[in-house]
N, C-alpha and C positions, 0 to 999 in steps of 0.2 A: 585574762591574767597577764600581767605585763610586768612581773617581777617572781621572783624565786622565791620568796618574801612569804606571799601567798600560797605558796601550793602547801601542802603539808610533808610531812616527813619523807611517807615513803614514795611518795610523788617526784621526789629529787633524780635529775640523771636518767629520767625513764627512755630508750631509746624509740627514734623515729619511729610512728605504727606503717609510715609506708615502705619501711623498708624489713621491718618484719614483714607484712603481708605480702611483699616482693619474694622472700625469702622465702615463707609460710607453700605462696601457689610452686613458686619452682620445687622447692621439695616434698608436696603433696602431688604435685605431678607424676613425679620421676618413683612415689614409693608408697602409693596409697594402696597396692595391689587391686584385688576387683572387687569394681564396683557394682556391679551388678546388685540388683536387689537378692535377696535368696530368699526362697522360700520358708515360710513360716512353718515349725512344727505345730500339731493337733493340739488341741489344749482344751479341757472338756468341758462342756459347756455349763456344768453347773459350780465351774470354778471363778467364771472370767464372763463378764455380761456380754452378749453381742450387739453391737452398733456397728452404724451405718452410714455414712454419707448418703443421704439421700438426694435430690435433686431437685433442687427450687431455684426461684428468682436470688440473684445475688443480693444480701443484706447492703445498705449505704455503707458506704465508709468502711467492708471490714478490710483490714490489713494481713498483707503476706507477710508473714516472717519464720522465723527459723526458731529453732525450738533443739534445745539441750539438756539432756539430764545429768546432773549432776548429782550421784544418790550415793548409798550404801546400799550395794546390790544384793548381799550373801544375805540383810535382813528380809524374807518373803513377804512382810507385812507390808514396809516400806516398798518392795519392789510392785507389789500389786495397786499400792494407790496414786504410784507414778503414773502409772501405765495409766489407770483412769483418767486421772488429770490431762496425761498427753492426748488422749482420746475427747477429752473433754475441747482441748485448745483446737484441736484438726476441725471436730465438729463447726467451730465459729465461722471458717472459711467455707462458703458453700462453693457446689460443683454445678455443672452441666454434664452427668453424665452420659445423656443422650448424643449431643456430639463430640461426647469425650476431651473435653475442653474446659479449663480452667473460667473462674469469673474474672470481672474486668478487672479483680487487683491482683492477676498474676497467680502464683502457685506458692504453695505452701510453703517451699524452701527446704531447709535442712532438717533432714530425719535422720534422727537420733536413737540409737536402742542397741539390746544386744542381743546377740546371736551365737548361742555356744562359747560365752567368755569375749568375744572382741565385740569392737564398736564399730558399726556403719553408719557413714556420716554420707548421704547421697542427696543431692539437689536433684528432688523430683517436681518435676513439671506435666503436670496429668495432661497431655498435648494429644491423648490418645486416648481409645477406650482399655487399652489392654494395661498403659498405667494407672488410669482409677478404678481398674478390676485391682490393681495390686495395693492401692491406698483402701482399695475397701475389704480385702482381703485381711490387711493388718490390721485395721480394725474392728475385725468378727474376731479372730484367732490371732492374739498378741504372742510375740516369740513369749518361749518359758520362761525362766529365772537361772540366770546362770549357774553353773553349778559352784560349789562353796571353793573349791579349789582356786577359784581366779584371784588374782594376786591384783592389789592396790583397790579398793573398793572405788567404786566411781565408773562414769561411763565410760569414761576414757583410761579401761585398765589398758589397754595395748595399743591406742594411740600414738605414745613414745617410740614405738619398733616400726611404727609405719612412716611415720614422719623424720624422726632421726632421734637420736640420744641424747642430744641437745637440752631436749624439753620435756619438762615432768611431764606426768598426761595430763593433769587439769589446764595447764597453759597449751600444751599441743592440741588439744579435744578447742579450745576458743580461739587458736592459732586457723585449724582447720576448719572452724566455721568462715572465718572471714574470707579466705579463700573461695569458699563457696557463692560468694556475692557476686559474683561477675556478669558481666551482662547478659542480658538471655536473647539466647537466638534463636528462639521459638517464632515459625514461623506463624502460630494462632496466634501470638500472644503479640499485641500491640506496643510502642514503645510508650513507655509511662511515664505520664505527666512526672512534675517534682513532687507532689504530693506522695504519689506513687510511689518512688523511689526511694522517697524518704520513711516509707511504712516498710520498704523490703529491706530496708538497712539495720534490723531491729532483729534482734536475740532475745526468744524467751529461756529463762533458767529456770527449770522443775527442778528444788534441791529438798534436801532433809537438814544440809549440816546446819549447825550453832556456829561455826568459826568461817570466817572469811580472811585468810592469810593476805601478805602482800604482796604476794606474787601471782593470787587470783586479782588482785586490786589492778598490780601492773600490765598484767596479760588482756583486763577491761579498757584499759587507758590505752593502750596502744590501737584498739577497737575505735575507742570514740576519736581518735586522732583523724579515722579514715571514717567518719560520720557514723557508728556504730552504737545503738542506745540500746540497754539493757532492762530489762525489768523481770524479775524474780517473782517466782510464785512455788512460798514456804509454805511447808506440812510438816515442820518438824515441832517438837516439843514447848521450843521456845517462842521469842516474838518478834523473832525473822528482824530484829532492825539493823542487825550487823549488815545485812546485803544493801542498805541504804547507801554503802559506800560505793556501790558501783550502779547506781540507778533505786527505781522505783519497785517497792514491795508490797506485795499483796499476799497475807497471809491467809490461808485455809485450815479451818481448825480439822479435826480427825472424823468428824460426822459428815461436814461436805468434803473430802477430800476421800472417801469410800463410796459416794453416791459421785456419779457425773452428772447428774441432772442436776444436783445442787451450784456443781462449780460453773457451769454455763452460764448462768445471768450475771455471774462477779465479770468474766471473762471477756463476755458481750460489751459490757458496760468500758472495760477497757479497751477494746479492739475498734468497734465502734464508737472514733471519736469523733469530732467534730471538726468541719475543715473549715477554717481562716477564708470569708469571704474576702477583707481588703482589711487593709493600714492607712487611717486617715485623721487630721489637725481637726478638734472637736473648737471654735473657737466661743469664749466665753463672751457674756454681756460686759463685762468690766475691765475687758481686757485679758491677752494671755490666751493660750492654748494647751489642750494637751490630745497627746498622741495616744490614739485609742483602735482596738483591732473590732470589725465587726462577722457573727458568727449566725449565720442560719439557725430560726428553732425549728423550722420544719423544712425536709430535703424531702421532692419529690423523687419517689423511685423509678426509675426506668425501666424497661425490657432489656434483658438481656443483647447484644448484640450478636446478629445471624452471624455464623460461620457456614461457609458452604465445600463442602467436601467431596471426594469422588467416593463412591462407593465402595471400589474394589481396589483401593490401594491406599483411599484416608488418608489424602494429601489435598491438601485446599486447594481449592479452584478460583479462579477470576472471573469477575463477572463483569458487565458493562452495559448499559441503559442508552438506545439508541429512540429517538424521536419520530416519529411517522408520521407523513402529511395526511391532513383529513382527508382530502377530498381522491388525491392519486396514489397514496398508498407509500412513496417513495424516503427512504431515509432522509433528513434534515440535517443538514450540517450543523455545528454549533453557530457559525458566524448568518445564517440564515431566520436565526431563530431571534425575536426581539422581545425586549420586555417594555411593559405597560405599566403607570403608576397612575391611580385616578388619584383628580384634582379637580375636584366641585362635583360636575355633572357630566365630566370629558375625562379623558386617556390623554395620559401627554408618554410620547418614548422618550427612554432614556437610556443611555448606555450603560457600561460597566464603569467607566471611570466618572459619571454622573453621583453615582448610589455613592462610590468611596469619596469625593467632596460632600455629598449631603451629611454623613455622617462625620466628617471629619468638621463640617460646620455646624452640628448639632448642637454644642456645646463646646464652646472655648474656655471654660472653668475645668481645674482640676477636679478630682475627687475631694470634698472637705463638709466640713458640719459647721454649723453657727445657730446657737443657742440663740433666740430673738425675746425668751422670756420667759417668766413662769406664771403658771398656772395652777387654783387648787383642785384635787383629785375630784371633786366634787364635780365639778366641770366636764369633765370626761366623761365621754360614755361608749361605753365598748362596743356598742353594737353595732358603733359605724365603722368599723375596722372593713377595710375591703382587699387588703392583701394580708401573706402572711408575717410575722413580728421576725425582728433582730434584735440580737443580742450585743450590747457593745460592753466590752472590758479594755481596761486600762492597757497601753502596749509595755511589753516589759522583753529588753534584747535578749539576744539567746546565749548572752555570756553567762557563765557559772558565777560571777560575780558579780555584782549588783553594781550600775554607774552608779553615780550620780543623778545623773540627766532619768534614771529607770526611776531612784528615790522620788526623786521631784514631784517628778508625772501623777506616780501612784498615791504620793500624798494628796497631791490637789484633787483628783478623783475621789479617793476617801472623801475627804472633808464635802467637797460636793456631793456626793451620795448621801453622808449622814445629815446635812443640811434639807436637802427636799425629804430624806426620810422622816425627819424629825416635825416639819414645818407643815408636811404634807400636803408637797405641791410635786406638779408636774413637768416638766420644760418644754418647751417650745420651740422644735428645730426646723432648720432645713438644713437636707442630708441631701449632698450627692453621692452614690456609693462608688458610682466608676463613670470613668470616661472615656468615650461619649456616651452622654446620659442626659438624664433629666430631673434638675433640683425637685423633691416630695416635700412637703410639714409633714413634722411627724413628732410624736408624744413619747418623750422618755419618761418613763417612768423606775424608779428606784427598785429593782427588784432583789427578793431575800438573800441572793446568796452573793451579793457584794458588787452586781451590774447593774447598768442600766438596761430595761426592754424596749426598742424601738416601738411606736405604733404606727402604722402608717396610715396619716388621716386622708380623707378625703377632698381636698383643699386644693382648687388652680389645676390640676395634676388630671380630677377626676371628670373623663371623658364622656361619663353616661350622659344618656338624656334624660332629665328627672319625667316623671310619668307627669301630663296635665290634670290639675286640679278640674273636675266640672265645676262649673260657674252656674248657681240657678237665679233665671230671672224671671221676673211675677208678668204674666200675662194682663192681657186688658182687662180681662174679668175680677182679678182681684187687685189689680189699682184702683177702679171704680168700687170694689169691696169695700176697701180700705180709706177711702175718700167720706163716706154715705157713713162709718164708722166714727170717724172723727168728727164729722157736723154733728152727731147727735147728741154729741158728749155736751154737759149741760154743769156748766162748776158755777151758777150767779148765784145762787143761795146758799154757798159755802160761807161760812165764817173763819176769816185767816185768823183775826189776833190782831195785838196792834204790833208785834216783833217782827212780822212778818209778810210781805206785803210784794208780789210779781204780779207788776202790770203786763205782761205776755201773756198769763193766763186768766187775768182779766176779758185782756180783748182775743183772747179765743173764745172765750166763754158768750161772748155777748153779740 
């Protein structure tokens, strides 16, 4: 946005979000009173389903974030299908709770709920077992429903008295979130990639209302100023598009928003997204390029990573992998130790700074595509696919406003998608995805929902050794077969015609 021009109305004059946030941690500091988790009152079992964080492998891709409800609390109907849905969003994040230890993407972030009329807003980090004894706790036995007495309906009725007078509570309860985001210094928890980061940076809003005022709008904007992304997930009456104005909406009708089992696969679908292999110049046959991101269709899952702990105090330990000679037993130094690369039928050594020139001469091309041609689908055959497919889409910036240069791009992709859609052909590329690498062919194909699918052929790239065809060859006995066969053949009493007439089989004949 590079004009005032652009923003809309109540976008005007919005003050710095880093100096609210500045503002927001010192005075959440100084007046948030305790934070301690509290205990959860009994709540009977045939009122409120019991779930569980169970413990599995971590899901690809799920995201850490923080979680707000924004409700009408004195309604019980509306208060009990929050509380599922919250239960629903926690479930997506799975645990390790054997070593008490969050998965690779960090911790859940900001909980949100009430407790006897006020709001607890705590950044839990299950870094222990004895906190996801307490995340699994709130999800058996969810606190009650406030009693009717509490004044300002919303999570954030008494936010304002903890933070200051300042700020209504819907803007203090997203004031206090943001604070919440600070770095973590957990010592299980690794520091996270940008990907990482950028999923912990993200606010879910569980809401009922119809109205989105503008000063829930400005209290968002000051959010996204400090890289903060929202996305809503409505259960109220209406069709949630009002929350459009401060991010992405996902409405729940009243049947999956009372079952948790229903809301999880909408939730999943979101949570688990897709991460952004590379950004690379697609160039065309005729000229011209365009800029395109490519995306993994299949992500291999991994093991968990070990954590190793002490027993009696559940403080991580260090560890360290020492070398042993074969033959005497005696530790190996590192600089004692040498590496080996074979090269035909021999070992050649090489050092460390050998491997970093190989690869840095591997490929002296950047990352880029170039379409060599097309081909019809006909031609293709799937079954010689030997790795797994990518997905390429159009690149488009991550301004709110569309350049130019984003128009341009997306058109020419369009037009080239509906073009081989239409003609039913395929293209013909070579893709390098990253570098140092090594250029593949590979088959684009036009797929339904507006990309192109990578195939990656088997072509210069593909290092098997094809199996040997057997060869049979006729022994002596049936060359002489075959010999004794042809003399006896006997064509001189044949009558050709007069149209037709091979002196070769004449004088075989005779």
């Amino acid at each position: 946005m590079d004009s005032d021009d652009e923003l809309p109305s109540w976008a005007i004059n919005v003050p710095a979000g880093a100096k609210i946030q500045a503002d927001s941690i010192a005075a959440s500091a100084s007046a948030t009173g305790d934070e301690r988790v509290p205990e959860a009152a009994p709540v009977p079992s045939n009122s409120n389903p019991k779930l569980e964080i169970k413990s599995e492998p971590p899901s690809p891709y799920s995201s850490a974030s923080h979680i707000l409800l924004l409700i009408d609390a004195t309604n019980p109907s509306v208060y009990e299908k929050s509380l599922q849905m919250f239960v629903s969003l926690m479930r997506t994040v799975s645990f390790n709770v054997a070593t008490g230890r969050s998965s690779s993407r960090n911790c859940i972030g900001a909980l949100c709920y009430h407790e006897e009329g006020s709001t607890l807003l705590k950044k839990l980090e299950p870094a222990t077992s004895e906190d996801v004894k307490k995340v699994n706790d709130f999800v058996k036995d969810p606190p009650p429903m406030p009693p009717k007495s509490s004044k300002d309906s919303g999570v954030a009725a008494s936010a304002s008295s903890r933070i200051g007078t300042s700020f209504t509570p819907i803007r203090a309860a997203l004031m206090k979130s943001l604070s919440m985001m600070s770095p973590s210094t957990n010592e299980y928890i690794k520091k996270p990639t940008a990907s990482q980061a950028a999923d912990e940076r993200s606010i879910w809003i569980i809401t009922d209302k119809d109205e989105v005022t503008d000063e829930i709008v400005m209290a968002c904007r000051d959010g996204e100023e400090n890289g903060v992304i929202y996305h809503c997930l409505y259960f109220g009456e209406g069709d949630g598009t009002c929350w459009e104005r401060i991010g992405g909406v996902t409405a729940i009708d009243d049947e999956a928003a009372s079952d948790p089992e229903e809301v999880l696969p909408a939730l999943r679908t979101l949570i688990n997204k897709a991460r952004r292999l590379s950004i690379l110049d697609l160039s065309l046959p005729t000229g011209g390029k365009l800029r395109v991101e490519i995306y993994k269709l299949v992500v291999k899952r991994g093991r968990p990573t070990s954590v190793f702990a002490d027993s009696r105090t559940n403080q991580p330990v260090k560890t360290f992998t020492n070398t042993l000679a074969k033959d005497t037993g005696e530790i190996l130094p590192s600089k004692a130790i040498e590496t080996y690369m074979a090269l035909g039928s021999s070992k050649v050594k090489v050092t460390q700074n050998d491997i970093l020139k190989i690869k840095e001469l591997s490929s002296g091309e950047e990352a880029a595509g170039v379409i060599v041609g097309f081909k019809p689908l006909s031609n293709l055959r799937l079954e010689i696919r030997v790795d797994t497919s990518f997905h390429i889409h159009p690149y488009v910036s991550a301004r709110k406003v569309a350049t130019k240069e984003d128009v341009t791009n997306v058109t020419a992709f369009q037009a080239l998608w509906r073009g081989m859609k239409r003609k039913g052909v395929y293209a013909l590329a070579r893709i390098l995805v990253r570098h140092p690498g090594v250029q593949r062919f590979a088959a684009l194909t036009a797929a339904d929902n507006g990309g192109f699918t990578c195939i990656w052929l088997p072509y210069e790239d593909d290092l098997r050794i094809p199996p040997q065809v057997p060869e049979h060859k006729a022994d002596a006995l049936q060359v002489e077969a075959a010999v004794k066969m042809f003399e006896a053949i006997d064509i001189s009493g044949i009558e050709w015609g007069y149209s037709f007439r091979n002196p070769s089989l004449n004088k075989g004949g005779g």
